[in-house]
PDB file of N, CA, C and O in Angstrom, chain B, residues numbered from 101:
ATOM      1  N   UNK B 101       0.831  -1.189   0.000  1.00  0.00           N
ATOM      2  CA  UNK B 101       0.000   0.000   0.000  1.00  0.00           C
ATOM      3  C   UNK B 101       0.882   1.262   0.000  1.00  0.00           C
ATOM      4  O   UNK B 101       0.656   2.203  -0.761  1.00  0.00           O
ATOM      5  N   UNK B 102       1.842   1.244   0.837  1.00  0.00           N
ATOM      6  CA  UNK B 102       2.822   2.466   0.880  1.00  0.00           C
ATOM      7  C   UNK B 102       3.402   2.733  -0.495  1.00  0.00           C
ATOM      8  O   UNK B 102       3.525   3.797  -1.102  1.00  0.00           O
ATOM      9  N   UNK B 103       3.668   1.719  -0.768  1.00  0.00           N
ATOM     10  CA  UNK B 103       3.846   1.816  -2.521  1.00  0.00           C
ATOM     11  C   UNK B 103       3.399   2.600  -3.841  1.00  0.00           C
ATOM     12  O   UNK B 103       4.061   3.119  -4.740  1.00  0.00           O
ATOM     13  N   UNK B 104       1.952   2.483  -3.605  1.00  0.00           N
ATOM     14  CA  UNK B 104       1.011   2.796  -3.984  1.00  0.00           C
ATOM     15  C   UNK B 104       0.619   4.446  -4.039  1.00  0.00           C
ATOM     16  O   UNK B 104       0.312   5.298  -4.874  1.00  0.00           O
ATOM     17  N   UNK B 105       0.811   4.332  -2.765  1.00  0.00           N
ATOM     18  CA  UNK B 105       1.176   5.966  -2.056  1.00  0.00           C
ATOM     19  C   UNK B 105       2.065   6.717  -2.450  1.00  0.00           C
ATOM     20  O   UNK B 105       1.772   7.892  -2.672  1.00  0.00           O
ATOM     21  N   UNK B 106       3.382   6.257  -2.646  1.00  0.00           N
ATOM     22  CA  UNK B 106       4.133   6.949  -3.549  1.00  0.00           C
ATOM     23  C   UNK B 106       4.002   7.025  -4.934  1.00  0.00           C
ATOM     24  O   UNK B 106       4.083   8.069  -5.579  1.00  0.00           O
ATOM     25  N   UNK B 107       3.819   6.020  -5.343  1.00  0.00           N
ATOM     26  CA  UNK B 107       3.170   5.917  -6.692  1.00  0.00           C
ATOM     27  C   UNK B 107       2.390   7.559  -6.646  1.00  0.00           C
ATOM     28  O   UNK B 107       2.928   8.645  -6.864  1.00  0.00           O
ATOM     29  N   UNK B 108       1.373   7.352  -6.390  1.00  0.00           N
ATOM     30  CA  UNK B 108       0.501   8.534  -6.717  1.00  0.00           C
ATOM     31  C   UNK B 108       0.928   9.858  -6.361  1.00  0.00           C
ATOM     32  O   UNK B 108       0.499  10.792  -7.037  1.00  0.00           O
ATOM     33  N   UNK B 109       1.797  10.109  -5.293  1.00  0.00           N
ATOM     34  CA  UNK B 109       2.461  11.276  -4.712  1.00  0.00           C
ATOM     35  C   UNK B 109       3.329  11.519  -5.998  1.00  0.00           C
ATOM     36  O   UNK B 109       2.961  12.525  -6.604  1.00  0.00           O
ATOM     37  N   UNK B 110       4.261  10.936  -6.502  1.00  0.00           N
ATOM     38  CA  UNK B 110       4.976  11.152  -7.649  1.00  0.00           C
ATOM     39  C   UNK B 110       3.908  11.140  -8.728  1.00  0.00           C
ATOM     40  O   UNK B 110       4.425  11.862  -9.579  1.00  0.00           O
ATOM     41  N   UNK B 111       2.765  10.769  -9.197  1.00  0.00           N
ATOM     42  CA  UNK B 111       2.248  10.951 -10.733  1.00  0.00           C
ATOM     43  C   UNK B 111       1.516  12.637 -10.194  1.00  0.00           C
ATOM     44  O   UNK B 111       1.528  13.636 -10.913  1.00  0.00           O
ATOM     45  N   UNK B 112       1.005  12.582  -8.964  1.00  0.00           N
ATOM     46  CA  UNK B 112       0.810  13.775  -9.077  1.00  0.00           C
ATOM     47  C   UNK B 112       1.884  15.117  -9.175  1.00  0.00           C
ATOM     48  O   UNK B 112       1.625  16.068  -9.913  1.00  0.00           O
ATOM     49  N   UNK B 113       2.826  15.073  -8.531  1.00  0.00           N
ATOM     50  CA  UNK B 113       4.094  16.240  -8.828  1.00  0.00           C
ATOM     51  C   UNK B 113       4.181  16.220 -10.608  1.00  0.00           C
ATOM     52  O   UNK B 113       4.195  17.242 -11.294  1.00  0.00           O
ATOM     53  N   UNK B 114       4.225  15.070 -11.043  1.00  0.00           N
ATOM     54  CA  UNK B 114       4.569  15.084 -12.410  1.00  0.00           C
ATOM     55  C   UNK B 114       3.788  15.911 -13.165  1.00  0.00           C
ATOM     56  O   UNK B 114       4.178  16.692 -14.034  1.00  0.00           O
ATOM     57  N   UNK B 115       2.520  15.681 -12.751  1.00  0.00           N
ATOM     58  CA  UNK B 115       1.373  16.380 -13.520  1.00  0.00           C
ATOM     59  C   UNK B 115       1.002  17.716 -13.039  1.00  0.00           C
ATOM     60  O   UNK B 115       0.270  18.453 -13.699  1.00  0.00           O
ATOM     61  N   UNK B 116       1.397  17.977 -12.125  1.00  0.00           N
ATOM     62  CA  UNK B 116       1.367  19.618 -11.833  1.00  0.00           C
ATOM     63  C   UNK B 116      -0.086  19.104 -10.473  1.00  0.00           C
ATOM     64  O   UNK B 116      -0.300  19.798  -9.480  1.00  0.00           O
ATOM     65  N   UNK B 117      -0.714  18.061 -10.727  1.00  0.00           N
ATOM     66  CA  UNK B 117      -2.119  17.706  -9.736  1.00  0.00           C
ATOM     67  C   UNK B 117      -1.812  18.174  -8.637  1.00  0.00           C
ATOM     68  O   UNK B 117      -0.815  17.973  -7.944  1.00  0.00           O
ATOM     69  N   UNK B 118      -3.020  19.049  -8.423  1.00  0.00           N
ATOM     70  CA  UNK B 118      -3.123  19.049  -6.859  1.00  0.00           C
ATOM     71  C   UNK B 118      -4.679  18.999  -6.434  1.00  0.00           C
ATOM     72  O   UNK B 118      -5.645  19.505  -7.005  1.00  0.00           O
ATOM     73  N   UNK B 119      -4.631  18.339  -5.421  1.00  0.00           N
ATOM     74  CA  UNK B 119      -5.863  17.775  -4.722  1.00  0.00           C
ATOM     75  C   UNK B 119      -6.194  18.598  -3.411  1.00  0.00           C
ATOM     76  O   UNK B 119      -5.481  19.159  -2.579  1.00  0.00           O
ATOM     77  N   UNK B 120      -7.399  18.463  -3.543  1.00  0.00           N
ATOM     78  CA  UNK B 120      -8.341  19.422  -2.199  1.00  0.00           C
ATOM     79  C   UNK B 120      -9.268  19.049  -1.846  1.00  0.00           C
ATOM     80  O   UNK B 120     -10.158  18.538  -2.526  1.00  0.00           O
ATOM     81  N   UNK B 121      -9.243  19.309  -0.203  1.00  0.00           N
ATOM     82  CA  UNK B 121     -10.184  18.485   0.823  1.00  0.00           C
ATOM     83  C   UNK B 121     -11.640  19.296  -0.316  1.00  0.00           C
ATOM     84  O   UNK B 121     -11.265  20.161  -1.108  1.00  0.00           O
ATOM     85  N   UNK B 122     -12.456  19.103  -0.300  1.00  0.00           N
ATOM     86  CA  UNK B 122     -14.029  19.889  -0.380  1.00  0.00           C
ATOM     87  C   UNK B 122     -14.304  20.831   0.578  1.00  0.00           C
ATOM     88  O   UNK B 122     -14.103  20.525   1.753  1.00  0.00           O
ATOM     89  N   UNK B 123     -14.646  21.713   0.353  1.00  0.00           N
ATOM     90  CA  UNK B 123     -15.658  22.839   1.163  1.00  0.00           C
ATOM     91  C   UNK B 123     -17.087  22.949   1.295  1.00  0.00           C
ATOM     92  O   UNK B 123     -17.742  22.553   0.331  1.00  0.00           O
ATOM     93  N   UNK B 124     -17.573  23.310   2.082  1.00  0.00           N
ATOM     94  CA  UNK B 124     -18.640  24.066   2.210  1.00  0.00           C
ATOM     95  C   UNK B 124     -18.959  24.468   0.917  1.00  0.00           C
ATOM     96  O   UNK B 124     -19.754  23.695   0.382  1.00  0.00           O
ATOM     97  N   UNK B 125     -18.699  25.179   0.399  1.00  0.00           N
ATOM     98  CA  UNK B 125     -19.023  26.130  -0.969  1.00  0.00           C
ATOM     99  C   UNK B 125     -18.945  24.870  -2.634  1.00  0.00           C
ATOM    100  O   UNK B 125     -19.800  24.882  -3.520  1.00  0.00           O
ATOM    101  N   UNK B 126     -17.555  23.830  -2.607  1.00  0.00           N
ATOM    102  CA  UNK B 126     -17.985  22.948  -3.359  1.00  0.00           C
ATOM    103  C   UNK B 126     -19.568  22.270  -3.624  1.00  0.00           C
ATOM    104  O   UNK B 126     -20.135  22.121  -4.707  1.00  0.00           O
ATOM    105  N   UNK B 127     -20.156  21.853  -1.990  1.00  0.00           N
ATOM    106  CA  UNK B 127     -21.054  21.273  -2.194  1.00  0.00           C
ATOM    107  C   UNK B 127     -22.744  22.287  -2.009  1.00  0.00           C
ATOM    108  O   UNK B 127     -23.926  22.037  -2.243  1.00  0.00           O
ATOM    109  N   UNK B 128     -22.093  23.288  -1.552  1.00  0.00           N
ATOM    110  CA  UNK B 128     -22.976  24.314  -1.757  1.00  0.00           C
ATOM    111  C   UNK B 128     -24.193  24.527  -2.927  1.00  0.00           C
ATOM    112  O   UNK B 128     -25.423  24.526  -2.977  1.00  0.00           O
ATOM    113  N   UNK B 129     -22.912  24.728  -3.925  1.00  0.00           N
ATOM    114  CA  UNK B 129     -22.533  24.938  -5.604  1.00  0.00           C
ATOM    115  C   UNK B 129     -24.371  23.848  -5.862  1.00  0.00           C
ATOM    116  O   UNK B 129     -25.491  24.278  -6.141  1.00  0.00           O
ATOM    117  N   UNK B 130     -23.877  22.385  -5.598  1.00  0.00           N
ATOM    118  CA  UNK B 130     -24.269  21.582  -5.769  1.00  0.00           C
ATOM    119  C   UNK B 130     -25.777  20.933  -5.702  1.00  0.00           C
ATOM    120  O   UNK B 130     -26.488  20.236  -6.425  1.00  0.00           O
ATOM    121  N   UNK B 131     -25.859  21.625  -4.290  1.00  0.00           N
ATOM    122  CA  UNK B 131     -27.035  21.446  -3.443  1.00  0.00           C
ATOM    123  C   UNK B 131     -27.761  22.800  -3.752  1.00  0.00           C
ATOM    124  O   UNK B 131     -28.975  22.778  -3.552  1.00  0.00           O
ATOM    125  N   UNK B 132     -27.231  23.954  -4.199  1.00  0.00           N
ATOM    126  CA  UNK B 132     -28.203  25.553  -4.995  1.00  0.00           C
ATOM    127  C   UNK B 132     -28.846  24.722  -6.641  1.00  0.00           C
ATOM    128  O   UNK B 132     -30.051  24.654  -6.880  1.00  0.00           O
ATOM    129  N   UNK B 133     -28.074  24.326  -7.326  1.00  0.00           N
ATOM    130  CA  UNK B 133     -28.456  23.450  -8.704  1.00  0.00           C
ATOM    131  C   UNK B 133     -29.498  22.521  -8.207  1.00  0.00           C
ATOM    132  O   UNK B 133     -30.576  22.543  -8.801  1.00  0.00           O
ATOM    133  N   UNK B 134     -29.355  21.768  -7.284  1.00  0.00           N
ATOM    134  CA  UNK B 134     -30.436  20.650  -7.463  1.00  0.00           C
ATOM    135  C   UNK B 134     -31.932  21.584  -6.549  1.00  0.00           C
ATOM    136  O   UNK B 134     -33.050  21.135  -6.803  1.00  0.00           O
ATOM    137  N   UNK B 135     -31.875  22.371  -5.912  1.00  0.00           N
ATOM    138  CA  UNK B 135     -33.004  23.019  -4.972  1.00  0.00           C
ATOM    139  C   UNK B 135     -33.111  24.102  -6.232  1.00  0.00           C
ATOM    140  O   UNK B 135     -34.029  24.920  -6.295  1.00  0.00           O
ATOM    141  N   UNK B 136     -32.320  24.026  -6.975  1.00  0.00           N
ATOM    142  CA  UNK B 136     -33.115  24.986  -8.277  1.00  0.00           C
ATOM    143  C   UNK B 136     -33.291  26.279  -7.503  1.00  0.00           C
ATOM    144  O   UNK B 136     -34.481  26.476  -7.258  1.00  0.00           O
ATOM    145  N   UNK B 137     -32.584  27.103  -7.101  1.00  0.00           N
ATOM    146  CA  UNK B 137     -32.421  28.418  -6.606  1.00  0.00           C
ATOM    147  C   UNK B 137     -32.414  29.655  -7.009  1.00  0.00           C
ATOM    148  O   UNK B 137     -31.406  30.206  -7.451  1.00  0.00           O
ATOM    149  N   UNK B 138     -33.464  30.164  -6.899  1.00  0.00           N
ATOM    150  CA  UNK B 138     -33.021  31.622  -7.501  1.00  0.00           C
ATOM    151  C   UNK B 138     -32.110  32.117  -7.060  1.00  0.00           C
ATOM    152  O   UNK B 138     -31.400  31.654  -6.167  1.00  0.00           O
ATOM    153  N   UNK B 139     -31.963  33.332  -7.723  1.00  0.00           N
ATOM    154  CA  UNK B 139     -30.154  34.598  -7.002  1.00  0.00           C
ATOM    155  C   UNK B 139     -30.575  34.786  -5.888  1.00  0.00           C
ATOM    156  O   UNK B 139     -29.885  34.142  -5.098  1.00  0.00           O
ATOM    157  N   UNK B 140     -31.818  35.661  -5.104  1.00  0.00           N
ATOM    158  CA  UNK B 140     -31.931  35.554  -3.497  1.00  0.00           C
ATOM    159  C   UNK B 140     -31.647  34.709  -2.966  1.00  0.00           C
ATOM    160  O   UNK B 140     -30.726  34.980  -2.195  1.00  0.00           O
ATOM    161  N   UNK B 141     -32.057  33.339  -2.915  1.00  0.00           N
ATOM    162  CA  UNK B 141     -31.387  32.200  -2.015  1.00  0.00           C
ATOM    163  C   UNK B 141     -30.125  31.748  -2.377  1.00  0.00           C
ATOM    164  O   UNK B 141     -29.560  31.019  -1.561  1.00  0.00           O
ATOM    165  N   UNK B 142     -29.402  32.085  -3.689  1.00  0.00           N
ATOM    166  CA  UNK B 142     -27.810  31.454  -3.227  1.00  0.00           C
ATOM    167  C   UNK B 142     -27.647  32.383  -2.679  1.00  0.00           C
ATOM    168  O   UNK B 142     -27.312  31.997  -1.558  1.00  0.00           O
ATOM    169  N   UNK B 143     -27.649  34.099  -2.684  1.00  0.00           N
ATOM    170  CA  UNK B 143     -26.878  34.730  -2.057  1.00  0.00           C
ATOM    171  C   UNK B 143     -27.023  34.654  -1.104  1.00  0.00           C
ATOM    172  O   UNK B 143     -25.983  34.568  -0.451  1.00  0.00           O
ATOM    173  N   UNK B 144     -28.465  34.625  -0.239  1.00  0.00           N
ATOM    174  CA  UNK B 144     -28.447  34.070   1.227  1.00  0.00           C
ATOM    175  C   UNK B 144     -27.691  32.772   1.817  1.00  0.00           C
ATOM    176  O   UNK B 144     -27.399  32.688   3.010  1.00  0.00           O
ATOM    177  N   UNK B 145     -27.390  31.725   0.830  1.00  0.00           N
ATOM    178  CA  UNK B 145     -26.868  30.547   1.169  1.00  0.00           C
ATOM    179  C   UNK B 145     -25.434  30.906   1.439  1.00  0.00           C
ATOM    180  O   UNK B 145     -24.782  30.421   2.364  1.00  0.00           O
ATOM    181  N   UNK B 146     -25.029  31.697   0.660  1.00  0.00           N
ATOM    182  CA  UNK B 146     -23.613  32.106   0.345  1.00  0.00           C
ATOM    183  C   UNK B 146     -23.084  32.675   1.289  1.00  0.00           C
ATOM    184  O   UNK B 146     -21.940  32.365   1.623  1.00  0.00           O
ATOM    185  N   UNK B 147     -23.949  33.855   2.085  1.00  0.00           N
ATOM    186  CA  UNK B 147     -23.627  34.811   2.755  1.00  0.00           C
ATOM    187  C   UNK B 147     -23.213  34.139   4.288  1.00  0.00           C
ATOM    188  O   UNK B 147     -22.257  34.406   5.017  1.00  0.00           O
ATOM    189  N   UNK B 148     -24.686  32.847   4.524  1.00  0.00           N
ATOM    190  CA  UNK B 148     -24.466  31.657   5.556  1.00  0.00           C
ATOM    191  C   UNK B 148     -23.267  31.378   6.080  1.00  0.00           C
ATOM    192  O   UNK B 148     -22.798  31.492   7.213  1.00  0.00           O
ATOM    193  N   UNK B 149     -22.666  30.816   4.591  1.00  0.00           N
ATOM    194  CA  UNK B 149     -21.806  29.693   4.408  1.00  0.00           C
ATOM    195  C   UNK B 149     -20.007  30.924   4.886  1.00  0.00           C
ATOM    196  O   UNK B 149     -18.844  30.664   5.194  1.00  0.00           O
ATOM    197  N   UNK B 150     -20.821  32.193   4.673  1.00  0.00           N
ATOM    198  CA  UNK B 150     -19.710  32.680   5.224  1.00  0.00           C
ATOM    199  C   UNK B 150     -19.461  32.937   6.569  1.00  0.00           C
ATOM    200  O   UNK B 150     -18.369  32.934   7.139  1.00  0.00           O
ATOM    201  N   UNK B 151     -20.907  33.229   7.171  1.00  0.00           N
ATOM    202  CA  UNK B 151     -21.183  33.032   8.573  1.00  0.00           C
ATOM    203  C   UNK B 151     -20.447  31.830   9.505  1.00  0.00           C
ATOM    204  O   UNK B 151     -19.960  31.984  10.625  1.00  0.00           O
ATOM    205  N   UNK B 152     -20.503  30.713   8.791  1.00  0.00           N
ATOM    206  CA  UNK B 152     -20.190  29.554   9.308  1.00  0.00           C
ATOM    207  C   UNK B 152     -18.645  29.325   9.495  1.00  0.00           C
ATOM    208  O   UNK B 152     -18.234  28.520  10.331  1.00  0.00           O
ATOM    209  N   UNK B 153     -17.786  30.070   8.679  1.00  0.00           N
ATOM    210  CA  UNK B 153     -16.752  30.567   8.980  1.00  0.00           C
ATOM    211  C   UNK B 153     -16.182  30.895  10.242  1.00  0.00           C
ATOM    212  O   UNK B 153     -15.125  30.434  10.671  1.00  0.00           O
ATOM    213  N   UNK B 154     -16.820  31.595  10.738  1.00  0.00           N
ATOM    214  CA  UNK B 154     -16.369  32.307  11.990  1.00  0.00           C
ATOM    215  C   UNK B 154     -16.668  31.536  13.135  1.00  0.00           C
ATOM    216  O   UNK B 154     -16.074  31.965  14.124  1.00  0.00           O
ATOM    217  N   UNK B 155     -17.242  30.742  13.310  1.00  0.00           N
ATOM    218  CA  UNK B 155     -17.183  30.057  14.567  1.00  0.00           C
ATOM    219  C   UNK B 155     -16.741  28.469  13.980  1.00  0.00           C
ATOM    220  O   UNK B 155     -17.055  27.834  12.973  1.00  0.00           O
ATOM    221  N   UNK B 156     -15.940  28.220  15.041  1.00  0.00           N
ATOM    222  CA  UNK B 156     -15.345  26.765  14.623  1.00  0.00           C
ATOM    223  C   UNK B 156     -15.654  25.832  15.725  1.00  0.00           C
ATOM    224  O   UNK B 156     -14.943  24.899  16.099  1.00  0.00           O
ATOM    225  N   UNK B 157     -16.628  26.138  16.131  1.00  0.00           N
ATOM    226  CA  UNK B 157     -17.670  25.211  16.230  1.00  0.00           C
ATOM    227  C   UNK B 157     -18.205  24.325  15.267  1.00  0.00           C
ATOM    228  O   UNK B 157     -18.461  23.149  15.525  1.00  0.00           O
ATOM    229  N   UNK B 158     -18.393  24.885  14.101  1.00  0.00           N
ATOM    230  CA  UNK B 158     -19.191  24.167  12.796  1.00  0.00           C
ATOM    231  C   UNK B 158     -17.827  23.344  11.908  1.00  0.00           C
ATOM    232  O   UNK B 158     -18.064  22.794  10.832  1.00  0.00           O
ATOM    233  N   UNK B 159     -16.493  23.347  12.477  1.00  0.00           N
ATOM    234  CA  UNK B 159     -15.681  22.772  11.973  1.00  0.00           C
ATOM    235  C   UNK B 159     -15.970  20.928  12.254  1.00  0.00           C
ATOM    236  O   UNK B 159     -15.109  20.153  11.839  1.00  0.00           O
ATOM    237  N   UNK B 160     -16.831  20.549  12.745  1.00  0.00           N
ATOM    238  CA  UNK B 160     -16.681  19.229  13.682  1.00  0.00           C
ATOM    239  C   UNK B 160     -18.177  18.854  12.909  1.00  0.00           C
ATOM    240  O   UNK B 160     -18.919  17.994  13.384  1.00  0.00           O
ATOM    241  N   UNK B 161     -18.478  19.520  11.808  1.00  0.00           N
ATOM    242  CA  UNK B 161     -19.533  18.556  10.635  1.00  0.00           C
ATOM    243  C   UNK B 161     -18.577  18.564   9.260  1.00  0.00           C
ATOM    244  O   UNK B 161     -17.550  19.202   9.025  1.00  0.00           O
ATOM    245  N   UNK B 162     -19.139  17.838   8.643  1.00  0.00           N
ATOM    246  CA  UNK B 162     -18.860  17.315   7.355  1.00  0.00           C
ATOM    247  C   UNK B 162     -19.187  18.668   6.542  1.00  0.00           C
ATOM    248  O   UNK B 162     -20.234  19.263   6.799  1.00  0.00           O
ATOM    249  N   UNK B 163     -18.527  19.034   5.814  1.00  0.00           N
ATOM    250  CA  UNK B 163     -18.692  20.154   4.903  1.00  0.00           C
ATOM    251  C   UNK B 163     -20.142  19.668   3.858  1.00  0.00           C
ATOM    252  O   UNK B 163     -20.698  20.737   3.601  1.00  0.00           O
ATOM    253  N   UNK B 164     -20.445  19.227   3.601  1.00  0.00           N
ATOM    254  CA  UNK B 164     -21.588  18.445   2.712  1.00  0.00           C
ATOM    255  C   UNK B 164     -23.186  18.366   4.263  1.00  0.00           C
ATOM    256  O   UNK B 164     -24.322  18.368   3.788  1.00  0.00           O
ATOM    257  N   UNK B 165     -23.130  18.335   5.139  1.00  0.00           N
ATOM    258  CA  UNK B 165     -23.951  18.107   6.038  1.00  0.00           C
ATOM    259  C   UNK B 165     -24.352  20.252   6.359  1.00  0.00           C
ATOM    260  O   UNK B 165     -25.419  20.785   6.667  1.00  0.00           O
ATOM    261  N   UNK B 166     -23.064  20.846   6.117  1.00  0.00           N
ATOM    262  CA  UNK B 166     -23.366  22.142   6.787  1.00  0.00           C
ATOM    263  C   UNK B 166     -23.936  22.541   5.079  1.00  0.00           C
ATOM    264  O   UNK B 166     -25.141  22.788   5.062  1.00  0.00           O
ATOM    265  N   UNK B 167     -23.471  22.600   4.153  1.00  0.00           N
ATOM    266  CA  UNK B 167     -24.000  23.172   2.827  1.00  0.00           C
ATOM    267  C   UNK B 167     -25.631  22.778   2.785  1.00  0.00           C
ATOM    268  O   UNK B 167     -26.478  23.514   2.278  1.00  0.00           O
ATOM    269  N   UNK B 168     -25.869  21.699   3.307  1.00  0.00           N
ATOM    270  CA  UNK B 168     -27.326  21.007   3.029  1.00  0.00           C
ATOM    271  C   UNK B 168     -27.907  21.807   3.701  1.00  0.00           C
ATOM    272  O   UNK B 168     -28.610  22.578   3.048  1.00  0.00           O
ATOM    273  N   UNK B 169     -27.899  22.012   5.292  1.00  0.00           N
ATOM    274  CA  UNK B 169     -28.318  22.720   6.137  1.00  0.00           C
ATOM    275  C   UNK B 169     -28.531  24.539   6.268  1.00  0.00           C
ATOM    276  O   UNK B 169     -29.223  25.217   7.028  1.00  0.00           O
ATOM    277  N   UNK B 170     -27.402  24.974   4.933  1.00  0.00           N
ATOM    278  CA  UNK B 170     -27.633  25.692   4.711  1.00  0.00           C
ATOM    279  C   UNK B 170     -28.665  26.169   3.451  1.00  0.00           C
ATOM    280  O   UNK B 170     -29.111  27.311   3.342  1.00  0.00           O
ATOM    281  N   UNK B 171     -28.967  24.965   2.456  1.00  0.00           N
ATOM    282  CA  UNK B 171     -29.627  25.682   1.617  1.00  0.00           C
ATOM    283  C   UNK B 171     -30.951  25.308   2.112  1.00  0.00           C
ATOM    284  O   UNK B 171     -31.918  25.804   1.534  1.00  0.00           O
ATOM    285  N   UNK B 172     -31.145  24.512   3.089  1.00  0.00           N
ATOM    286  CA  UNK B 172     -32.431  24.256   3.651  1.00  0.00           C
ATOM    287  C   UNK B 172     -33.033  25.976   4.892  1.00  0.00           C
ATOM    288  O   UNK B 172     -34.164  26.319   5.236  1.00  0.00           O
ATOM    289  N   UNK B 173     -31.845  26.522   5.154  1.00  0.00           N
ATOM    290  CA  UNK B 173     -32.111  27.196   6.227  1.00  0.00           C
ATOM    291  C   UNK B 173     -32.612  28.502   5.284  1.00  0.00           C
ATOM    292  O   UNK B 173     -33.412  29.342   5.696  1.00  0.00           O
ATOM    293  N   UNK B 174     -31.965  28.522   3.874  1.00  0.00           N
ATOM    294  CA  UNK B 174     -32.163  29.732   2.850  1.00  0.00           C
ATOM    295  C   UNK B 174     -33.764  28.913   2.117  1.00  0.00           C
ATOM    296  O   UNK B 174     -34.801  29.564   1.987  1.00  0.00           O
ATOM    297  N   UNK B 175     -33.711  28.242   1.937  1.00  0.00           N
ATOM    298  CA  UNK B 175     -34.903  28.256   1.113  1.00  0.00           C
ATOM    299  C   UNK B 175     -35.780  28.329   2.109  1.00  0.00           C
ATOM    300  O   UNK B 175     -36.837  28.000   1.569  1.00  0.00           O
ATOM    301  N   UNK B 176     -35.993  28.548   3.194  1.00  0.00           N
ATOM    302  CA  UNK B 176     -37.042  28.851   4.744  1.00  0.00           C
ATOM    303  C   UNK B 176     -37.082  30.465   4.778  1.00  0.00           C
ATOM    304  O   UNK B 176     -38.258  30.810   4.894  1.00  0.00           O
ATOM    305  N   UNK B 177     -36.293  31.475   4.723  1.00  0.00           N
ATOM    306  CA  UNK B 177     -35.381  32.471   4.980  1.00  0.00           C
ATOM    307  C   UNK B 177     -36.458  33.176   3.369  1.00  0.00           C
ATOM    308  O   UNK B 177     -37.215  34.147   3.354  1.00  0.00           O
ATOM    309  N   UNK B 178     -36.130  32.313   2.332  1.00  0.00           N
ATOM    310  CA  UNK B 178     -36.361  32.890   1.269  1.00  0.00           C
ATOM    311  C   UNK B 178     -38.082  32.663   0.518  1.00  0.00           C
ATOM    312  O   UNK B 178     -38.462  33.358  -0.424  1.00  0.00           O
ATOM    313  N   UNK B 179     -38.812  31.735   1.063  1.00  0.00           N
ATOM    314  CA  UNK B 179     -40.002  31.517   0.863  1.00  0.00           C
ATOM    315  C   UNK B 179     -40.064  30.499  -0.277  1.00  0.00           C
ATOM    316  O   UNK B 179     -41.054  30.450  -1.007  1.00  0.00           O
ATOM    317  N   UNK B 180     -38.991  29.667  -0.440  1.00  0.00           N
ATOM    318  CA  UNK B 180     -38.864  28.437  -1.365  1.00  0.00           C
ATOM    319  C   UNK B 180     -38.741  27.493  -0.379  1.00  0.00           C
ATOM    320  O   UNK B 180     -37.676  26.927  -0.132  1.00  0.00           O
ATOM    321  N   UNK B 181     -40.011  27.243   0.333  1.00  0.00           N
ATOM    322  CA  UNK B 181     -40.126  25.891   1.358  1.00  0.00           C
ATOM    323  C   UNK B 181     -40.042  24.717   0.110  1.00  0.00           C
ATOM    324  O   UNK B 181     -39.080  24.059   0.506  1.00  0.00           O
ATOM    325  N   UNK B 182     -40.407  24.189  -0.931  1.00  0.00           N
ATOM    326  CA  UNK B 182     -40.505  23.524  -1.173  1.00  0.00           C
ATOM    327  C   UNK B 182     -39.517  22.776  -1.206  1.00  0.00           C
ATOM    328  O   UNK B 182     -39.750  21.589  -0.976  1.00  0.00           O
ATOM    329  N   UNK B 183     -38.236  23.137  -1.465  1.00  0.00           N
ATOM    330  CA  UNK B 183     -36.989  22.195  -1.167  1.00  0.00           C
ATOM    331  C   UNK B 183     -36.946  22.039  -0.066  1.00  0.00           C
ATOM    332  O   UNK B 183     -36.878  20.825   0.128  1.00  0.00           O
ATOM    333  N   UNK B 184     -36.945  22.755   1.147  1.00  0.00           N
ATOM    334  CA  UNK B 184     -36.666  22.479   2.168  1.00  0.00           C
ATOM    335  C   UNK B 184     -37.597  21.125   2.749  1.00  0.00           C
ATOM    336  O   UNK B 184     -37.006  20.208   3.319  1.00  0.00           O
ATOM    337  N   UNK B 185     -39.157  21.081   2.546  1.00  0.00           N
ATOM    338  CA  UNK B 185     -39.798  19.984   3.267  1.00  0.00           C
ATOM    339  C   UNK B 185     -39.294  18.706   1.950  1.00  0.00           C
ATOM    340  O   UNK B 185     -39.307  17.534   2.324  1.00  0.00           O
ATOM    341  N   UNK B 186     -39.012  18.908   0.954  1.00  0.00           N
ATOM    342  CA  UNK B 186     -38.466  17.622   0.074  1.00  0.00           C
ATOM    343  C   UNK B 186     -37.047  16.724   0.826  1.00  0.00           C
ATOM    344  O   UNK B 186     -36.951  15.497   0.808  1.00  0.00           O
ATOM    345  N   UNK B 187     -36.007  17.695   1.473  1.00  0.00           N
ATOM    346  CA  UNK B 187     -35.004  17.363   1.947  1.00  0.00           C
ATOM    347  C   UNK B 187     -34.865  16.548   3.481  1.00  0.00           C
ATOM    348  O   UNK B 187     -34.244  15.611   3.982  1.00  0.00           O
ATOM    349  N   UNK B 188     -36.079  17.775   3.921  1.00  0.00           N
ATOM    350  CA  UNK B 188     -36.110  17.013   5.272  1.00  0.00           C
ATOM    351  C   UNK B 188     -36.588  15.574   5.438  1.00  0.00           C
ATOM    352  O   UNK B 188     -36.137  14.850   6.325  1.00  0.00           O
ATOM    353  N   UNK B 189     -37.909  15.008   4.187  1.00  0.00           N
ATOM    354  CA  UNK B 189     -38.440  14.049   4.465  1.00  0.00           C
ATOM    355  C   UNK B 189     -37.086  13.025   3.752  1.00  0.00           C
ATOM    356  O   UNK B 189     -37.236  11.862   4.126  1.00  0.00           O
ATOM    357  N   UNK B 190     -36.090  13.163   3.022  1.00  0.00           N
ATOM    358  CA  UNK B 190     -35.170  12.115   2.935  1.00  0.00           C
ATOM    359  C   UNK B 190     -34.601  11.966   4.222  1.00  0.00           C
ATOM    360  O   UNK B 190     -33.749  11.100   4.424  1.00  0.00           O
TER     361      UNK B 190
END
């Protein structure tokens, strides 16, 4: 396995690759497209997601668990319940 590990540590230098944990805002992106969002609710989602920043408290969820939570908290915020009660019942 360590092998392997280098393996890939070297194909990536070769290739210039560089890899990154996900953010908040990756899956953000993600979860505004599928709740079909107008510009008021990403920017409210957005503005959240910057909120969430500042206390690191919210460091100890999954970046994908706080984005969800945020476009659920914007489409409440913004009068597009309908994603929000679709999400909650999954």
């Amino acid at each position: 396995m360590v092998h392997w590990m280098l393996r890939s540590v070297t194909l990536q230098e070769v290739l210039n690759f560089k890899c990154f944990l996900p953010t908040v805002y990756n899956f953000l992106w993600f979860y505004l497209k599928a709740a079909k969002a107008n510009e008021n609710m990403e920017k409210t989602a957005k503005y959240l997601a910057v909120l969430t920043l500042m206390g690191h408290q919210q460091l100890c969820y999954w970046p994908s668990t706080v984005a969800a939570a945020l476009v659920i908290i914007a489409s409440i915020a913004t009068d597009q319940d309908a994603f929000s009660h679709l999400a909650m019942k999954v």
